[in-house]
SEGU-21198 format. One record per residue (C-alpha): residue number from 1; x, y, z; residue in one letter. Coordinates in steps of 0.02 Angstrom, whole numbers, plus 50000, padded with zeros to 5 digits. Layout:
N
  nr  east north    up rest
 NUM     X     Y     Z    A
...
This chain:
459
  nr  east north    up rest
   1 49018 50647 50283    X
   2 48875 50583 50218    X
   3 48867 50391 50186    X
   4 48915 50343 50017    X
   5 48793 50254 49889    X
   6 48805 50083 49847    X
   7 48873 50071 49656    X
   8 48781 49883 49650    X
   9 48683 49786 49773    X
  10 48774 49669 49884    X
  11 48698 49521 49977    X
  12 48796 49496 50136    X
  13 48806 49336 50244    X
  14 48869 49296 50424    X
  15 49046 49355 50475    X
  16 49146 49186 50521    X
  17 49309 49165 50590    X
  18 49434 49075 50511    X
  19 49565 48982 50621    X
  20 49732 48893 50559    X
  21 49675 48725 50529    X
  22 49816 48637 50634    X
  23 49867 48677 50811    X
  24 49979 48841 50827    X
  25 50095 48892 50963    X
  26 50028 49018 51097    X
  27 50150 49149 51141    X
  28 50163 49341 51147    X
  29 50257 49405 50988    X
  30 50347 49583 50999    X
  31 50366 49675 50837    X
  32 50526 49775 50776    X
  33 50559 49947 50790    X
  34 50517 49972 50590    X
  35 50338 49890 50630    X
  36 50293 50023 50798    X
  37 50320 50159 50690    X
  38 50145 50240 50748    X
  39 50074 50297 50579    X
  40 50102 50100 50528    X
  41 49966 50049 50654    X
  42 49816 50043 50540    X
  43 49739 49944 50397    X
  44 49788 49937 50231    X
  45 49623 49902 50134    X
  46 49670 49817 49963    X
  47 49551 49739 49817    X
  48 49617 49579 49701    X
  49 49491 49562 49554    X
  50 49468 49404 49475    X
  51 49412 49353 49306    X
  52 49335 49202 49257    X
  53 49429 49106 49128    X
  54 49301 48941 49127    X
  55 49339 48903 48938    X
  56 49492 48833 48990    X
  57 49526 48658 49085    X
  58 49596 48644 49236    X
  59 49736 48530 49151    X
  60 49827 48682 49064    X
  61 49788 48777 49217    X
  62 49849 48700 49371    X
  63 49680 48698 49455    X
  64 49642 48556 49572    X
  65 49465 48528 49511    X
  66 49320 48623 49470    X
  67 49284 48690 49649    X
  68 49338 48874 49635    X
  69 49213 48888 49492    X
  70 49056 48842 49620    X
  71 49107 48930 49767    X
  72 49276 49041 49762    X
  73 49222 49087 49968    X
  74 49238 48909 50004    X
  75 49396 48849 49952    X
  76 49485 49033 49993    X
  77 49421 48993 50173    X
  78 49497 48817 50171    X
  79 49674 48904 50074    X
  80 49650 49052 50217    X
  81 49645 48926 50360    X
  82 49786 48822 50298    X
  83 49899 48974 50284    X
  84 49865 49048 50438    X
  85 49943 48869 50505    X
  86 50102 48961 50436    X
  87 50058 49130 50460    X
  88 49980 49105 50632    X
  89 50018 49275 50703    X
  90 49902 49360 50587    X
  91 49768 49246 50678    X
  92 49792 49319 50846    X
  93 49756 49502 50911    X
  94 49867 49644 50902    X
  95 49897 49740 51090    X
  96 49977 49880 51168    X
  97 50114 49850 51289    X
  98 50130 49966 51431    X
  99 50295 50008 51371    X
 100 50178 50080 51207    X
 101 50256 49943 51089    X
 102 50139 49821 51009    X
 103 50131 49642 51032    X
 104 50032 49507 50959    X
 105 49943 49392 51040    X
 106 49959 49233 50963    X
 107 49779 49151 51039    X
 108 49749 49076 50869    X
 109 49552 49168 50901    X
 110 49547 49169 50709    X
 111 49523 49304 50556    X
 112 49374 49379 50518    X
 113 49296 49336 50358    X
 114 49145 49399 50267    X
 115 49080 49346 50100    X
 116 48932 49410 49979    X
 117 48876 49401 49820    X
 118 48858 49540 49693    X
 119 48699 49588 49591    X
 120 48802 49661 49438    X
 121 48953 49590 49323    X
 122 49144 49646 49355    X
 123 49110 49723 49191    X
 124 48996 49837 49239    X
 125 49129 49925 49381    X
 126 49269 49900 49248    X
 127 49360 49771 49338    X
 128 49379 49920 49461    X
 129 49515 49985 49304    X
 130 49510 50167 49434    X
 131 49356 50247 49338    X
 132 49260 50216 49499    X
 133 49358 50226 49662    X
 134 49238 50219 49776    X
 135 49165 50058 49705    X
 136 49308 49984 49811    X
 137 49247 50034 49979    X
 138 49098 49915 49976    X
 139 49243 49759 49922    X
 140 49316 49756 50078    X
 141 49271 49715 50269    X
 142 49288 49900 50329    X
 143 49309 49880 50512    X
 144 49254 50027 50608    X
 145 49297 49969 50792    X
 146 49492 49907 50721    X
 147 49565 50018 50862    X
 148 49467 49924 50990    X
 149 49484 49752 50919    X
 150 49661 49717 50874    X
 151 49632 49627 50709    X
 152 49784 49609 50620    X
 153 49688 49541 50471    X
 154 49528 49541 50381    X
 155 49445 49475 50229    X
 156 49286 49502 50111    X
 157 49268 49381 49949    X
 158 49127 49437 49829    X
 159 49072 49336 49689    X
 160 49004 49418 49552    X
 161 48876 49346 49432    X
 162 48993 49339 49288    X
 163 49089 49195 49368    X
 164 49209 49321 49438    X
 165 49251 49390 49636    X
 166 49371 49495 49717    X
 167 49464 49473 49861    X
 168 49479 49612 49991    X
 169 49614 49594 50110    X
 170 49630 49715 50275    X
 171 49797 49691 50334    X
 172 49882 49806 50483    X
 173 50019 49875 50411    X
 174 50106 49863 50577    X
 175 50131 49664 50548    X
 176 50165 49676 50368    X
 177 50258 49763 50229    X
 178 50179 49764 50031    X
 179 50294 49628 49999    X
 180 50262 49561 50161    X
 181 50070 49574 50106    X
 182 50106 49501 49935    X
 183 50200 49369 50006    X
 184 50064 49323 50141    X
 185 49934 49318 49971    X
 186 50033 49213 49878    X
 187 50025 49069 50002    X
 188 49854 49070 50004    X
 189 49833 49067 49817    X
 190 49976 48910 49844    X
 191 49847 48820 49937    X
 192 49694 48869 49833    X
 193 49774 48756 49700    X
 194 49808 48617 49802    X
 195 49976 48644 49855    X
 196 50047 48551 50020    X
 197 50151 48687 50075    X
 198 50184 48872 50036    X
 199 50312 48908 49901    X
 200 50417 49048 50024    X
 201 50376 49002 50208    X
 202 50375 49152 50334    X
 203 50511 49197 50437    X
 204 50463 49319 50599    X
 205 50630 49359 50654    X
 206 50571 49538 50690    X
 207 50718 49534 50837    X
 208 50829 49572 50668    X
 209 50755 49750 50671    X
 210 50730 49816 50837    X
 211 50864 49967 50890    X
 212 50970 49995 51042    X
 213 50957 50157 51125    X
 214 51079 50311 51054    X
 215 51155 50446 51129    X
 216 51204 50504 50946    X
 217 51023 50501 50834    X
 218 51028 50557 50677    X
 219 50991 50732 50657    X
 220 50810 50722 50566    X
 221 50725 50865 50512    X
 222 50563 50902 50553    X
 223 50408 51014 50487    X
 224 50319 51068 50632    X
 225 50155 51153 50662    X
 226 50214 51337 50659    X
 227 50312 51334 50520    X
 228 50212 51206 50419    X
 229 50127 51260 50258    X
 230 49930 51302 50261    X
 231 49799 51265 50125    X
 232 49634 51344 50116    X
 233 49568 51181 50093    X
 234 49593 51103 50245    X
 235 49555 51010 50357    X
 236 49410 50926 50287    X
 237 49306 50767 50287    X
 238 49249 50785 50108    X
 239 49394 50707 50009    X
 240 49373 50642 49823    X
 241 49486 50475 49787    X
 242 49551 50489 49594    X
 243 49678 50362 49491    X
 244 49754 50444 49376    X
 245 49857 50358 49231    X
 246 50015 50408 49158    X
 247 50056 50333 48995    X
 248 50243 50277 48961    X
 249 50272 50398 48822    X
 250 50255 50540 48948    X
 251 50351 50488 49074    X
 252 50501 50452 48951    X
 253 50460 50647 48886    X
 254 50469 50712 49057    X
 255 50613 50617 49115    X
 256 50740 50646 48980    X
 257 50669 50820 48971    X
 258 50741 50838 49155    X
 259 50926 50747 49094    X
 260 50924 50884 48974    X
 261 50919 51047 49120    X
 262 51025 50953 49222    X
 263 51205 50907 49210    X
 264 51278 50831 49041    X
 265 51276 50636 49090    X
 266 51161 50631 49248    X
 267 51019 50529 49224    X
 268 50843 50522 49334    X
 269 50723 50373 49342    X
 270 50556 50382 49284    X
 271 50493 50351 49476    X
 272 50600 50517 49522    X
 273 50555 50614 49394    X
 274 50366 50591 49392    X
 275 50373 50582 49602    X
 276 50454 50777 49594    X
 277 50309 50835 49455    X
 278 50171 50745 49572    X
 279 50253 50829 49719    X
 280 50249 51010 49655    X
 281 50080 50982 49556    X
 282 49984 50919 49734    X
 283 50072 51094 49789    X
 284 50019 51215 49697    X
 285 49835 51127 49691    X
 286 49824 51126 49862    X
 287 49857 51318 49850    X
 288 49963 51274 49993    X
 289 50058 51464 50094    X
 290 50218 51501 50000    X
 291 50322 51544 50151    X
 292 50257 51375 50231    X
 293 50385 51211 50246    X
 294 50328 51057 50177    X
 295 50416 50864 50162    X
 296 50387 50742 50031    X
 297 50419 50584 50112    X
 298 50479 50427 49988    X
 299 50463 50248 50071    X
 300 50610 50142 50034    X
 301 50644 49953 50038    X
 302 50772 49897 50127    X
 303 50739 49699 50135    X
 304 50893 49654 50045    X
 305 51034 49750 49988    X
 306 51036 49860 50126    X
 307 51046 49769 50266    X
 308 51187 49670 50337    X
 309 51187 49522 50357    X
 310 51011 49530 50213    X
 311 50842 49476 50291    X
 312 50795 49286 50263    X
 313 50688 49254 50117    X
 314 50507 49236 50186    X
 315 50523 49397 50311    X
 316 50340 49488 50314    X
 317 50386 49614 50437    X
 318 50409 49807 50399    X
 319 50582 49843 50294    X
 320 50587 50036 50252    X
 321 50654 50176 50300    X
 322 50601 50373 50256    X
 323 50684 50439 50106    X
 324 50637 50643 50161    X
 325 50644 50818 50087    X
 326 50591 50984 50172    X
 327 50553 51139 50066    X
 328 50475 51291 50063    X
 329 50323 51298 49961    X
 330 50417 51456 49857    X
 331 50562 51362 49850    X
 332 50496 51213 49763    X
 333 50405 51313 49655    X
 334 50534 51432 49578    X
 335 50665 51287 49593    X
 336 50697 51230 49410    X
 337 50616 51026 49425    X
 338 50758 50957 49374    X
 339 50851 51002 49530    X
 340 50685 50929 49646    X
 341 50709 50778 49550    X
 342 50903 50762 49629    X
 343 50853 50825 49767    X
 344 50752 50658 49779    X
 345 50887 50553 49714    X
 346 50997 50601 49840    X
 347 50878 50572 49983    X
 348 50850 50402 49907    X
 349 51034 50361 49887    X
 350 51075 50404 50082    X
 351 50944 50307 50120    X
 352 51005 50153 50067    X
 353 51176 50177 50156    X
 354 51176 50003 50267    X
 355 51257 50123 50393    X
 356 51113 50253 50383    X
 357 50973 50112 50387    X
 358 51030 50053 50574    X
 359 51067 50228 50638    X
 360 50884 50269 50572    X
 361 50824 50106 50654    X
 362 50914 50171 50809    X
 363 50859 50327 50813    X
 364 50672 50284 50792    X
 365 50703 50165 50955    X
 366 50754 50312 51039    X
 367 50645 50446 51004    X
 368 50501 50399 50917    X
 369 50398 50552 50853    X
 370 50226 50568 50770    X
 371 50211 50719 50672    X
 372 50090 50845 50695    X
 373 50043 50920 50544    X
 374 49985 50737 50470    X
 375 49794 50816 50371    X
 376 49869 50980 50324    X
 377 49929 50963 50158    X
 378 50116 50993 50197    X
 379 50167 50830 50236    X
 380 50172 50692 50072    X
 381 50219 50509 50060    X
 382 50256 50415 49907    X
 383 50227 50239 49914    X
 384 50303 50115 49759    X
 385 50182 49972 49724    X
 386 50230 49907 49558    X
 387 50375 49805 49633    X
 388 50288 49695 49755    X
 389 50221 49568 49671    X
 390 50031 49609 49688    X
 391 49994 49570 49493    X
 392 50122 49418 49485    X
 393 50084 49236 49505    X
 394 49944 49272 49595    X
 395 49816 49176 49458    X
 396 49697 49059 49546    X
 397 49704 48943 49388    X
 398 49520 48975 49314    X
 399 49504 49147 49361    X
 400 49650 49267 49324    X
 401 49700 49423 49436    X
 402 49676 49573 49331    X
 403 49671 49699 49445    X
 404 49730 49767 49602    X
 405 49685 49941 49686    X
 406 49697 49996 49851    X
 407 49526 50043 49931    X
 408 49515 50230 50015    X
 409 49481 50198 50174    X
 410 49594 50180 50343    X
 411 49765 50209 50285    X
 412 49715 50226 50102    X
 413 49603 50365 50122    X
 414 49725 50492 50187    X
 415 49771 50648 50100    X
 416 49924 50627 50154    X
 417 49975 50461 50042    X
 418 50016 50452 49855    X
 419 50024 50272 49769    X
 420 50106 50227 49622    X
 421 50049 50069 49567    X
 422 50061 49956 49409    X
 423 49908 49951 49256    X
 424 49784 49860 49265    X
 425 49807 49675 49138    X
 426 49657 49733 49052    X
 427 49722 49917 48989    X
 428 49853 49845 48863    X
 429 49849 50035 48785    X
 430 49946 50107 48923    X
 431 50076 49981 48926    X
 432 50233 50036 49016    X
 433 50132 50163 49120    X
 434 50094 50205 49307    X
 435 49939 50230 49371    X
 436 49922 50372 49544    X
 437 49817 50358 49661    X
 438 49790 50484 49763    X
 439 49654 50588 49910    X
 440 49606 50771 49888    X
 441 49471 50893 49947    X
 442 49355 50906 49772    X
 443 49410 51107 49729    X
 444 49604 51033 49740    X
 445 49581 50881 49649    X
 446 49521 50975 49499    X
 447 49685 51089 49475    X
 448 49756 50917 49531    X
 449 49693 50830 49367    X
 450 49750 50974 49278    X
 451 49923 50978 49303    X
 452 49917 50784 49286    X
 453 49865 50820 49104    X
 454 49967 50950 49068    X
 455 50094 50813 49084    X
 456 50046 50751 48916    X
 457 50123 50892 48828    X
 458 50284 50905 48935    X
 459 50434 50934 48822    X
C-alpha cells in the first residue's frame, strides 16, 4: 500500500527516552493468562486531543503554573517520568519466554518519546471529530520494528499552533486493559498538575489471573478455515478507516423497535441492539458466502463483579473474557434481528457467570488457540469504549480533552475490530450517541455506510 499523505506538515525532533525518575526494582514480571492471549500482543495506537482554554487562570483550574501553556512536551515528560516510578513495568521490555509466555523485563531502559510541532490549527483536522481518520496515523509514534523491540509503551505529543496538542499513546495491549490504559493516563495527567502521588496507585497482581491446567475445558466453539465464510473482498491491504455516528434518537428507535418483535416484557440495551444491526450490516457488505460460519466476538469486563474475591482497585492488567456467537451467514440473515440481539444477550450473560470466567481462564491456560481465519471477514470483535474513562477527568487544567479516537494502525487497523466509543465534547448535537469505528476494503465500506444510514429510518 502506498504511503499515505501527510494531512499537515509536522516538524519532528529527536526520539528520547524517558526513565522513572526514582530508582525502580529490577526483576522479571510474568503476565496472567488473560494478558498471553496471542491476539493481545500488539499496540493499541490511541490519540487525546487537547484544547487550549488560556482565557482562564490557573486558579479556577487547578494548574500548577503557566508551564503547560509554553511547552505541553516538557512537563508531560517530567508527569511521564514520575509515573513510570509507579508504573515501572511499562518502562522495561516485553520478552518471550521459552515456555511462549511473555515476561517483562523490568530494566527501567525507559519509554520512547517523540515530540513535534504542527504547521496547522486542531481546527483545521476538526479536533480529529472522525471526518478524517487517517489524520491520526501521523499523531502517534508508529513503531514498525515493535515485534523486535519489546516496547510496552510509546508516546508522541504534538503541539499545534493554536495553543493546542495531542497526546498519542502506544500501549501493548498485552500489559494493559482500556481501563487499565485509562487508568495508567490518568496518573500522568495527576502529575502534570502538580500532584505528589497518583490518585489510584497500580496494583500488578497478575498471579490473580493465571489458570491451572484442566482436564475438563470448556467446550468452545470454533470457526475454522474450511467452514469459515468467504468475501470477495478479501484479503487485502487497501482498507478505508470510517467513524460513523449514531445519534441517540436512533438507537432508542431501533432498540424498542426490537422489544416490540420479541417477547412482551424482554428488554435489549442499546449496546445489544445496535452491536446485532452492526453485525449483520458488516455481513451482508462484506458480501460474505451464505453457507459460510462466522462469530461475532463481544469483549467483556470482568474487573469487578465477576470475579471472586474482585480485583484490587488500581489493577492495569487484562480483565475480559469472549462473549461469542457462531452463525451461518444465511442464518443471520433470514433470522428476525430481534432474536440476534438475544442471541447476544445471552452470550453476554454466561459470560459473566464468576464460575464461567475461571473455567474460561482455565481453559485458555490449557489450550491456547489462535484462530485462523483472523483477515477474512468471518471473524468480528466488538470492543466497548465509552465506559473506560478515556473522556473523564482527564483535563490538563488549561487545555481540556475533547477528543479521543483510536488511530488505525497495529491493532486498530484490523478489519477484524469494531469500536464503539463515546462523542466527541465538541459535537453537543449528537448527544447521547455512539460513534463506530470501524476497517473495510473501500467497495465494502460503501454498502457499509449504507446500511449505517438506513438506520436513521429504522421503525
Amino acid at each position: 500500500m502506498a504511503p499515505q499523505k501527510e494531512p499537515f506538515k509536522l516538524t519532528l525532533k529527536e526520539v528520547v527516552l524517558i526513565k522513572p525518575s526514582k530508582p525502580t526494582p529490577s526483576s522479571i514480571l510474568s503476565l496472567s493468562t488473560l494478558d498471553n492471549i496471542p491476539d493481545l500482543n500488539s499496540l493499541c495506537q490511541t490519540v487525546h486531543v487537547y484544547r487550549s482554554r488560556s482565557t482562564f487562570h490557573d486558579s479556577e483550574l487547578g494548574c500548577p503554573n503557566d508551564q503547560l501553556l509554553q511547552d505541553p512536551a516538557h512537563v508531560i515528560k517530567e508527569a511521564l517520568s514520575k509515573a513510570l516510578f509507579y508504573y515501572y513495568p511499562l518502562a522495561g521490555r516485553l520478552l518471550k519466554n521459552t515456555d511462549g509466555k511473555l515476561r517483562i523485563n523490568c530494566n527501567a531502559d525507559g519509554v520512547p518519546f517523540l515530540e513535534a510541532n504542527a504547521s496547522c490549527h486542531l481546527s483545521s483536522i476538526h479536533y480529529l471529530d472522525g471526518s478524517n481518520m487517517e489524520s491520526a496515523k501521523h499523531l502517534v509514534f508508529d513503531l514498525p520494528t515493535y515485534d523486535e523491540s519489546g516496547y510496552p509503551l510509546v508516546f508522541k505529543v504534538t503541539k499545534f499552533p493554536c495553543g493546542g496538542f495531542t497526546i498519542g499513546m502506544g500501549l501493548s495491549h498485552a500489559v494493559c486493559d482500556g481501563v487499565g490504559a485509562s487508568q495508567f493516563l490518568r496518573a500522568i495527567i495527576d502529575f502534570a498538575r502538580g500532584k505528589k502521588e497518583p490518585a489510584v496507585k497500580p496494583v500488578w497482581e497478575r498471579e490473580r489471573l493465571v489458570g491451572t491446567i484442566t482436564k475438563q475445558p470448556l467446550q468452545i466453539d470454533y470457526v475454522d478455515e474450511t467452514s469459515a465464510a468467504v468475501s470477495p473482498f478479501l484479503p487485502t491491504k487497501l482498507l478505508m478507516h470510517e467513524c460513523i455516528k449514531v445519534d441517540s434518537e436512533s438507537i432508542t428507535r431501533l432498540k424498542m423497535s426490537l422489544m416490540k418483535e420479541g417477547d412482551i416484557g424482554e428488554s435489549f440495551t442499546g449496546f445489544e441492539s445496535l452491536a446485532a444491526y452492526v453485525w449483520r450490516s458488516r455481513v451482508r457488505a462484506l458480501k460474505l458466502s451464505h453457507d459460510g460460519r462466522i462469530m461475532l466476538n463481544i469483549t467483556v469486563g470482568v474487573r469487578r463483579q465477576m470475579l471472586d474475591p474482585p480485583l484490587p482497585e488500581g489493577y492495569y492488567g487484562n480483565a475480559i473474557v469472549d462473549a461469542d456467537i457462531i452463525l451461518t451467514v444465511r442464518e443471520l440473515n433470514e433470522k428476525p434481528l430481534h432474536e440476534v440481539v438475544r442471541l447476544i444477550r445471552e452470550s453476554k450473560r454466561v459470560a459473566c457467570n464468576v464460575d464461567y470466567v475461571r473455567k474460561y481462564i482455565n481453559t485458555l491456560e490449557t489450550e491456547q488457540e489462535d484462530l485462523d481465519v483472523k483477515g477474512s471477514g468471518a471473524f468480528f470483535t466488538m470492543t466497548d469504549w465509552r465506559h473506560l474513562g478515556f473522556l473523564e477527568n482527564l483535563d490538563f487544567g488549561f487545555e481540556e480533552l475533547v477528543n479521543t479516537v483510536p488511530a488505525p494502525c497495529d491493532m486498530f487497523g484490523s478489519v477484524d475490530l469494531c469500536i464503539f466509543s463515546s462523542l466527541s465534547k465538541l459535537d453537543s448535537s449528537m448527544k447521547g450517541g455512539v460513534r463506530i469505528f470501524v476497517s473495510l476494503p473501500c467497495d465494502a465500506m460503501i454498502k457499509f455506510k449504507e446500511e449505517m444510514e438506513a438506520l436513521s429510518f429504522f421503525n
